[in-house]
C-alpha positions in Angstrom: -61.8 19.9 -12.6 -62.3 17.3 -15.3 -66.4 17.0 -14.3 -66.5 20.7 -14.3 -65.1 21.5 -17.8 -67.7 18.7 -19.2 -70.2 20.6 -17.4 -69.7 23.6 -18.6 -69.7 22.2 -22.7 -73.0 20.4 -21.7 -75.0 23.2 -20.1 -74.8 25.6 -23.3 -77.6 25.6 -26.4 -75.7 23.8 -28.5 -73.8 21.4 -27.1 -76.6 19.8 -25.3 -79.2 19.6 -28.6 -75.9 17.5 -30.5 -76.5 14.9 -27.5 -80.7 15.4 -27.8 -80.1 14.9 -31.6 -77.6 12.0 -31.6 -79.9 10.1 -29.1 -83.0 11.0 -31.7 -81.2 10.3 -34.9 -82.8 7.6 -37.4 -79.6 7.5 -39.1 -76.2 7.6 -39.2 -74.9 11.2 -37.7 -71.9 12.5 -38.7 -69.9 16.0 -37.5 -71.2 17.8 -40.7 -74.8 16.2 -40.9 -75.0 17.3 -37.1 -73.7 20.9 -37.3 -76.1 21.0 -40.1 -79.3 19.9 -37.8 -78.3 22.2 -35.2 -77.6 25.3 -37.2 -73.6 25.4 -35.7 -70.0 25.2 -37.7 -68.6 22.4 -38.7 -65.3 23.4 -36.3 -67.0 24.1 -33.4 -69.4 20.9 -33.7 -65.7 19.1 -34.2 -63.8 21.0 -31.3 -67.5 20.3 -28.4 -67.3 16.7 -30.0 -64.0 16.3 -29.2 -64.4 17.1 -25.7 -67.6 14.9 -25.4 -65.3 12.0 -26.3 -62.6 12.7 -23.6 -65.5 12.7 -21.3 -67.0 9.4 -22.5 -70.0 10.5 -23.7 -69.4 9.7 -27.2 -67.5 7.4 -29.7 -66.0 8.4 -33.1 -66.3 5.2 -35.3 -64.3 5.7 -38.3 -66.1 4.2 -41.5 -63.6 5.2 -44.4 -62.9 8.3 -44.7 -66.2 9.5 -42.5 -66.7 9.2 -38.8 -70.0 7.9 -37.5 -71.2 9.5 -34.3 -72.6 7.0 -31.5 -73.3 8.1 -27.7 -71.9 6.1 -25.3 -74.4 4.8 -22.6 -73.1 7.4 -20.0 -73.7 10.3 -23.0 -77.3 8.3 -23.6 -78.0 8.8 -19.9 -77.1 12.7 -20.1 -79.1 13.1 -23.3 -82.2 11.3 -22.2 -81.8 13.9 -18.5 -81.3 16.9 -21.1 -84.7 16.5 -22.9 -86.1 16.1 -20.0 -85.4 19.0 -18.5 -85.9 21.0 -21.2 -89.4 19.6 -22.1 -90.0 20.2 -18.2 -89.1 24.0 -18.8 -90.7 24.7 -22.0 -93.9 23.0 -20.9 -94.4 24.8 -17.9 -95.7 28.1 -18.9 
């Protein structure tokens, strides 16, 4: 049931680009600078984050009063299948 709920949070718009923008980031990401890139609310970024982190896809780093973003290598795997597949779809016309 676990698998299933992540499933479901990955295989939506939003969701999926935070991992394909985490994994292409140049800089440090954090929950506002992502919901920024990818045009979503802070709380909803925070409450999809959340359950990224229960699913050990990503890691909150705490840096003072900010929390740095990193994907984990299992949420670097899932990112790196997600822009693949969606290259694959948007390239086949």
């Amino acid at each position: 049931m676990k698998n299933q709920k992540i499933f479901n949070v990955l295989f939506r718009e939003k969701p999926a680009m935070m991992l394909v923008e985490l994994m292409n980031a140049k800089t440090e990401v954090y929950a506002s600078s992502l919901a920024k890139r990818i045009d979503c609310t802070y709380s909803h970024v925070v409450k999809v984050l959340q359950e990224m982190e229960k699913a050990g896809l990503i890691n909150f780093d705490k840096q003072g009063r900010l929390k740095l973003l990193t994907l984990t290598k299992s949420g670097s795997d899932v990112a790196e299948h997600i822009e693949r597949i969606r290259s694959m779809l948007t390239s086949s016309k």
